[in-house]
C-alpha positions as CSV (number, residue, x, y, z in Angstrom):
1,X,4.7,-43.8,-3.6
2,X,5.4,-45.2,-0.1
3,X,3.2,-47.3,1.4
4,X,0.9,-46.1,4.3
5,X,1.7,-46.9,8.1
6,X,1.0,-44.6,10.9
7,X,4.6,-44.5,12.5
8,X,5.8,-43.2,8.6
9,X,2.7,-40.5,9.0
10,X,3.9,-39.6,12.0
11,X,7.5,-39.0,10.9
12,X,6.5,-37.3,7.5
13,X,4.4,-34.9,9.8
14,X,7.9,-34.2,12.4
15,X,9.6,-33.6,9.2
16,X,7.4,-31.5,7.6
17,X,8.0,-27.5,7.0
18,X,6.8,-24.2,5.8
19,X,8.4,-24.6,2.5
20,X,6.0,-25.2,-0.4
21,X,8.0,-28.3,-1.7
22,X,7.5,-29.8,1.7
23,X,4.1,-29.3,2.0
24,X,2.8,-30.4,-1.5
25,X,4.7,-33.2,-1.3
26,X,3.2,-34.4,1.8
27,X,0.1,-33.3,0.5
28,X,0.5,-35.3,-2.4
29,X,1.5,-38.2,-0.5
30,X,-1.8,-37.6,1.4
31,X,-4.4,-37.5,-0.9
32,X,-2.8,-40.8,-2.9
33,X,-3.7,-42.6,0.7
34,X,-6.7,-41.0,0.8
35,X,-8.6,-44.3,1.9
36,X,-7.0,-44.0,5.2
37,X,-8.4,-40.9,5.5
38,X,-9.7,-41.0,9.3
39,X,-6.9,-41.7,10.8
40,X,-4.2,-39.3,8.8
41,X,-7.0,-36.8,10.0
42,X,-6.7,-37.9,13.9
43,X,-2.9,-38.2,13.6
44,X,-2.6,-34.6,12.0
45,X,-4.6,-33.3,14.8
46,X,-3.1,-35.4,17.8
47,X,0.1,-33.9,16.2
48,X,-0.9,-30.4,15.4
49,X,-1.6,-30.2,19.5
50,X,2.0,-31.4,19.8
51,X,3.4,-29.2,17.6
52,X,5.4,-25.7,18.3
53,X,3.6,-23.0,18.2
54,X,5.2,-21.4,14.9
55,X,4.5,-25.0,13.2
56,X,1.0,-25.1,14.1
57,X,0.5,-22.8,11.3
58,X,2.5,-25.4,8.6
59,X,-0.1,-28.1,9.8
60,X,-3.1,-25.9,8.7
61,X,-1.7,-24.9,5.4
62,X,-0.9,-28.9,4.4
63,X,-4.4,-29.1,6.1
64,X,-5.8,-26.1,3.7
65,X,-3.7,-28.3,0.6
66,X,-5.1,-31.6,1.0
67,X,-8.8,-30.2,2.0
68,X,-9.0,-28.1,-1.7
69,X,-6.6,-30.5,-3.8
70,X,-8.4,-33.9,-3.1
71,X,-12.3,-32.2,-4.2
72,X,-12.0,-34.1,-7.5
73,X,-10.7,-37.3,-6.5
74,X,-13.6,-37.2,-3.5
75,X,-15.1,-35.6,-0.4
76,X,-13.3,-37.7,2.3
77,X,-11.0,-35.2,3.5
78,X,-13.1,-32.2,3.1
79,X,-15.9,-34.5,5.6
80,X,-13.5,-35.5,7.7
81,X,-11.5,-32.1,8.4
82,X,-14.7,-30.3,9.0
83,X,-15.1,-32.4,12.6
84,X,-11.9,-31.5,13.4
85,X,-11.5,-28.2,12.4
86,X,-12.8,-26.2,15.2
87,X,-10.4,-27.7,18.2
88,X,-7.3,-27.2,15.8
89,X,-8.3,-23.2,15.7
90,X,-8.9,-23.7,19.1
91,X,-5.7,-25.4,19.7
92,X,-3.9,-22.9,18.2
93,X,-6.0,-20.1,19.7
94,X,-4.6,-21.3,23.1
95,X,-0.6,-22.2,22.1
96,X,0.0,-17.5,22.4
97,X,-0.1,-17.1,18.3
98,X,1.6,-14.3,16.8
99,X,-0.8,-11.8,15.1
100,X,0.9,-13.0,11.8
101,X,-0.8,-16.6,12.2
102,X,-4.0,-15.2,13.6
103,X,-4.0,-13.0,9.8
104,X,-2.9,-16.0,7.4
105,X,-5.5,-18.5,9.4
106,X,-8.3,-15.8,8.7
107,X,-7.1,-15.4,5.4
108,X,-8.1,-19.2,4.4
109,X,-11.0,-18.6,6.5
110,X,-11.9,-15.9,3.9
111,X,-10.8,-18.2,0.8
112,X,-12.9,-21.4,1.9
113,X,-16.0,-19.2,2.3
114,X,-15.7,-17.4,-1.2
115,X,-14.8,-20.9,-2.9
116,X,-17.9,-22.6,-0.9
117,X,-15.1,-25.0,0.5
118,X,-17.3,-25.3,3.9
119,X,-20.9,-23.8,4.4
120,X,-21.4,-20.6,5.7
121,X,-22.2,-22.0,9.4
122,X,-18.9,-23.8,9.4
123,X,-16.9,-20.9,8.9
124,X,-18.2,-19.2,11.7
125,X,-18.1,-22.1,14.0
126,X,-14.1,-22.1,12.9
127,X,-14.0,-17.8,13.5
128,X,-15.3,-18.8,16.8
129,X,-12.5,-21.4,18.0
130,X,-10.4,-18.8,16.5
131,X,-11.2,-15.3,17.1
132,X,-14.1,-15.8,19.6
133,X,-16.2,-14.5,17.3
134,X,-18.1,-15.5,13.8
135,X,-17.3,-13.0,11.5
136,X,-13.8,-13.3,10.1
137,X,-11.7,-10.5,10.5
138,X,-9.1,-8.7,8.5
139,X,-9.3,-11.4,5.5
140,X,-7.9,-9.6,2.5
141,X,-9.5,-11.7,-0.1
142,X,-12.2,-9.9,-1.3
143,X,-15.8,-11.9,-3.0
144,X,-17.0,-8.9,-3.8
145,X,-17.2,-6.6,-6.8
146,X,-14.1,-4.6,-5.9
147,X,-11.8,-7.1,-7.5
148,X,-10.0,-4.4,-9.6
149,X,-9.6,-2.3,-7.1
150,X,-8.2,-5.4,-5.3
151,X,-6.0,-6.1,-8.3
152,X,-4.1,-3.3,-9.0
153,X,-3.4,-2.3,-5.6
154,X,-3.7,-5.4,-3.4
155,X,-3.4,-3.2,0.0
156,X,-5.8,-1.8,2.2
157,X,-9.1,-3.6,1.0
158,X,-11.0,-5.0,4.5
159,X,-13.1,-8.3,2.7
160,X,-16.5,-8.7,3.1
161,X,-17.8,-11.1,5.6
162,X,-17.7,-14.6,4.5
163,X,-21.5,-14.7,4.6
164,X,-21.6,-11.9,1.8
165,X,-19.8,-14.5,-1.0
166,X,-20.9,-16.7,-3.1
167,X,-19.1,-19.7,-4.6
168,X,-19.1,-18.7,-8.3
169,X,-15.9,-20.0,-10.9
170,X,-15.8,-16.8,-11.5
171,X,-15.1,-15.7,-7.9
172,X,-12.8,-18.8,-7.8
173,X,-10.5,-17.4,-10.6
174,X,-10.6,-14.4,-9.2
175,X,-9.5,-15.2,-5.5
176,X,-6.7,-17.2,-7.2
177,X,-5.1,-14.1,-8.7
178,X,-6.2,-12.1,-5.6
179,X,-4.1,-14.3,-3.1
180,X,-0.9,-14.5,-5.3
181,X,-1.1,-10.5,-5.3
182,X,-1.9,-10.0,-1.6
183,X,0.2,-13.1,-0.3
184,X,3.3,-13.3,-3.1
185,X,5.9,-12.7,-0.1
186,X,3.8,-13.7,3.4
187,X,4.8,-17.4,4.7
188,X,4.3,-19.7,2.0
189,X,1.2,-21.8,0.7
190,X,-1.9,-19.6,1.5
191,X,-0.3,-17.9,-2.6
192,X,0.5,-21.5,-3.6
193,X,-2.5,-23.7,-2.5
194,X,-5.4,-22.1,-1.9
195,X,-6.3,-22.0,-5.8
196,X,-8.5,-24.8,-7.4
197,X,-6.0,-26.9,-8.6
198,X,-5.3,-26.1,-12.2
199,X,-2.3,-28.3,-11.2
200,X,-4.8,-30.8,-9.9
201,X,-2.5,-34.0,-11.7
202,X,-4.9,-36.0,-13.9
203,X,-5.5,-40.0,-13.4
204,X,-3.6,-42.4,-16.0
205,X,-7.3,-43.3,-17.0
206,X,-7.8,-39.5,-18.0
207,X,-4.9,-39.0,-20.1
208,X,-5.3,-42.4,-22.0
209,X,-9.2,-40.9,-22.5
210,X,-7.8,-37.2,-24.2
211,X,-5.2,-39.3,-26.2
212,X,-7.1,-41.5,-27.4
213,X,-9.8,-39.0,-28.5
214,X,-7.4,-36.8,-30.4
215,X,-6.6,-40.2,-32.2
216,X,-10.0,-39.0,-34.8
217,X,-9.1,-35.6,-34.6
218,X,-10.2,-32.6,-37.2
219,X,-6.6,-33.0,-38.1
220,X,-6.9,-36.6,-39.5
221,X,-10.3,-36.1,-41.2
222,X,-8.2,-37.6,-44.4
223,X,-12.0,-37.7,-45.8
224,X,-12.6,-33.8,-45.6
225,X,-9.4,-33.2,-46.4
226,X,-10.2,-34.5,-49.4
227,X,-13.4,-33.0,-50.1
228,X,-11.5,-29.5,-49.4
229,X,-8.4,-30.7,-51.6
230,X,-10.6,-31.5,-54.6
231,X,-13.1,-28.4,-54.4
232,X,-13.0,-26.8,-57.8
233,X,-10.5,-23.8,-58.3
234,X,-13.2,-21.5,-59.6
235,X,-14.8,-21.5,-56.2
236,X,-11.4,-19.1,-54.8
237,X,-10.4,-17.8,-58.1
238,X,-11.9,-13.9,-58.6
239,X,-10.2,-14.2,-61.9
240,X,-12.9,-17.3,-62.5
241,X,-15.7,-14.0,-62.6
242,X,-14.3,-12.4,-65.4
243,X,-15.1,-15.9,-67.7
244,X,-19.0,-16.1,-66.7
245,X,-21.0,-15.8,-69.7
246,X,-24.9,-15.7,-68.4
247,X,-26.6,-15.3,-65.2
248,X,-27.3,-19.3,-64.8
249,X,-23.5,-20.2,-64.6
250,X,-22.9,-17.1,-62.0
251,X,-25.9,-19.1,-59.9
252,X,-24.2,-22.0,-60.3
253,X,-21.1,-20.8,-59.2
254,X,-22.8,-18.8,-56.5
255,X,-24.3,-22.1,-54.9
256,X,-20.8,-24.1,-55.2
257,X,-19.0,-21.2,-53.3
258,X,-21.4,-21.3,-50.4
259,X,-21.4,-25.6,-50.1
260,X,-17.5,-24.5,-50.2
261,X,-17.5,-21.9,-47.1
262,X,-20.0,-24.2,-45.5
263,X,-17.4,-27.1,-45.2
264,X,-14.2,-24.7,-44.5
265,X,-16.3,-23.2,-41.9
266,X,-17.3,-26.7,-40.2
267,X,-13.8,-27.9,-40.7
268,X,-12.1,-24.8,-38.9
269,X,-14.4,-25.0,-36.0
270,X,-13.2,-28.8,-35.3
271,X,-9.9,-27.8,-36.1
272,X,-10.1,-24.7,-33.2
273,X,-11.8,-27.5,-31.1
274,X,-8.9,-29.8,-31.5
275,X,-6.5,-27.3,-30.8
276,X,-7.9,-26.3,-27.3
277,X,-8.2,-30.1,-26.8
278,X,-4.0,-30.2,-27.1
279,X,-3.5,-27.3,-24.7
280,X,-5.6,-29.1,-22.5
281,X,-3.3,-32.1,-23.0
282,X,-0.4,-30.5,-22.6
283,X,-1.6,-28.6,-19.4
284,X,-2.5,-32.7,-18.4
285,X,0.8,-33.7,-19.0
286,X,2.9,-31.5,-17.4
287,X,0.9,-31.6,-14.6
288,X,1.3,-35.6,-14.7
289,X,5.0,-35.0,-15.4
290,X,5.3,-32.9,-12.3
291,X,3.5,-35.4,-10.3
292,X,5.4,-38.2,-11.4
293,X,8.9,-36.4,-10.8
294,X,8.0,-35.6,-6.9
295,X,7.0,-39.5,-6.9
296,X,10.3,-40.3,-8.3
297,X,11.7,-38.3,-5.9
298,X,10.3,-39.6,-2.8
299,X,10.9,-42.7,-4.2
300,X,14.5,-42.3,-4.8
301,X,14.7,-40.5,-1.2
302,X,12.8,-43.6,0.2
303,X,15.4,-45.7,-1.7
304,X,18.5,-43.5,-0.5
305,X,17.2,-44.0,3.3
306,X,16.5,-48.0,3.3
307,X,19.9,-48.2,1.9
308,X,21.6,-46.8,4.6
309,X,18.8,-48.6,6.9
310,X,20.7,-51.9,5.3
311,X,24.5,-51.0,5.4
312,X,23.8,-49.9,8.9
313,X,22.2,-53.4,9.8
314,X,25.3,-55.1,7.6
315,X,27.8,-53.6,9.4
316,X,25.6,-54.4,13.0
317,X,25.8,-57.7,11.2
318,X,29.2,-58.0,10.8
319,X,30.2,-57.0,14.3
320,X,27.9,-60.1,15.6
321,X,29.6,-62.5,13.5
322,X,32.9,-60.8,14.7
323,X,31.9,-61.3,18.7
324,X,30.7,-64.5,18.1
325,X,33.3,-65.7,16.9
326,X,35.6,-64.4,19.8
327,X,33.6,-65.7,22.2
328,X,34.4,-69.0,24.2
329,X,32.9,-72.5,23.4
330,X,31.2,-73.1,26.1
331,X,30.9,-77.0,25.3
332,X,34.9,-77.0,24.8
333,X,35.5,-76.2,28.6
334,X,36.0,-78.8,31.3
335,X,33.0,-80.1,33.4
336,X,33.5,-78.4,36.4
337,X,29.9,-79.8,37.5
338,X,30.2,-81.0,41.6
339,X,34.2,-80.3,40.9
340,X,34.3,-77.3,43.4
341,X,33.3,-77.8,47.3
342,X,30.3,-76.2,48.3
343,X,30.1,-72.5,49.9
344,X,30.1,-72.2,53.9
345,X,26.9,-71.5,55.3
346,X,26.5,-68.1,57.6
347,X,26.8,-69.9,60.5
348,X,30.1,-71.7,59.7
349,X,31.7,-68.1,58.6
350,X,30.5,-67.1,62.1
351,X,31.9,-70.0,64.4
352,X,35.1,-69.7,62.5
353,X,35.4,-66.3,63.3
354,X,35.2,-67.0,66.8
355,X,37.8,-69.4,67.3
């Protein structure tokens, strides 16, 4: 991951486009510096106001990205954005938006009120430098009890008010599946990004934590392995029934068959436990896969650029060397020092004219 300077900000943000790649990159890129945090913010914004009018729109979704992606490494973007928020709607309220920007802006609008991504007050201030007004029109992401409705046919469903959501995990799944059904073919990251990050890549620290715990897994309980191994075949024979001879062996039997479901039971529950405890691992490490393979990636772009950054200065190089050594040595030249007569004055040139 490159290292942070505001010139290289600057740059990422000119290069930046409406293509989800781009933008999760950068986002990505982002949230690793995330200790610089007040100034990326200033710079996005100083930038944003600089922008086209078509890319203002870009700048809001990496905006929307970094603001919903970062929550579990820490607040500082979601603080910081919120003071800045409301004069990049207004910005963008000024630069003639298409309708089409006006729609996809309200739409996160909608989404960051039903995820409880800024308080109710806040999305009204941002409606305001917006729309001119606090309620947030036309958002099609709907908080509200019609999500079925919203499901199957994600058309002409007017959302609620932000005001009428509440933040719930189960509104949060549901808007997730909501936007990729409204949004699968509008611009590109209000489907992608505004969705809790399932894809949220895990720390080292918390992958070293899962594997480590799966290390006394269910799986390699040799001990109740064991036990279950060694349980007496009577206990899930039927055909043991038949050789009972009086009611105190049936007891017997009766009490070693229960301490026999007993551990079977305990021992599947751990192993069901462990099982979900590998999907989640796996989910971890393809997510830290995919993380690490756009690292490598920049890295190797990074790479790709210094190196022709270095043949270019070579070759500048070269062609110094090359005119320095065509040039004349000075100290190998005659003295011509008080060698040549001085210059006429004005005043000579003049009398000499007249004669």
């Amino acid at each position: 991951m490159s290292s942070f300077t505001e010139t290289g900000l600057v740059k990422k943000l000119l290069d930046l486009n409406s293509s989800q790649q781009s933008i999760q990159t950068l986002s990505l890129w982002l949230i690793h510096h995330r200790k610089h945090h007040s100034i990326i913010v200033k710079t996005w914004l100083k930038e944003l106001q600089k922008a086209p009018s078509a890319k203002k729109l870009t700048f809001m979704y990496l905006a929307n990205d970094v603001i919903q992606n970062s929550k579990k490494k820490g607040p500082e973007y979601g603080r910081e954005f919120e003071h800045f928020l409301p004069k990049a709607f207004k910005y963008i309220a000024q630069s003639s938006p298409e309708p089409k920007t006006i729609n996809n802006l309200n739409r996160i609008l909608g989404i960051w009120g039903e995820r409880g991504v800024y308080e109710e007050g806040k999305i009204k201030e941002y409606s305001m430098a917006l729309n001119g007004t606090e309620a947030v029109p036309r958002v099609e992401v709907n908080g509200s009890e019609k999500k079925r409705k919203a499901d199957s046919s994600a058309s002409g469903n007017e959302a609620e008010p932000a005001k009428k959501v509440r933040s719930t995990v189960a509104a949060e799944k549901k808007a997730k599946s909501e936007v990729v059904e409204i949004n699968g073919k509008v611009e590109t990251h209000v489907t992608l990004s505004p969705h809790q990050p399932d894809g949220d890549p895990p720390e080292p620290e918390e992958l070293i934590k899962v594997i480590l715990e799966l290390e006394n897994s269910a799986s390699s309980d040799a001990v109740v392995r064991e036990r279950i191994a060694t349980l007496k075949p009577e206990v899930s024979e039927l055909a043991a029934l038949d050789q009972l001879e009086d009611k105190e062996a049936a007891i017997k039997l009766a009490a070693e068959v229960n301490d026999a479901i007993t551990i079977l039971n305990d021992y599947n529950a751990r192993l069901a436990a462990e099982m979900d405890e590998r999907k989640k691992l796996t989910t971890m490490l393809k997510d830290f896969q995919r993380e690490q393979q756009d690292l490598l990636l920049q890295a190797e772009n990074r790479l790709e650029e210094y190196q022709n950054k270095l043949a270019k200065i070579k070759e500048v190089q070269k062609e110094v060397r090359n005119h320095m050594n065509n040039l004349p040595d000075l100290t190998a030249l005659p003295d011509v020092t008080g060698g040549l007569a001085p210059l006429p004055s004005a005043g000579d040139l003049f009398n000499v004219h007249h004669h």
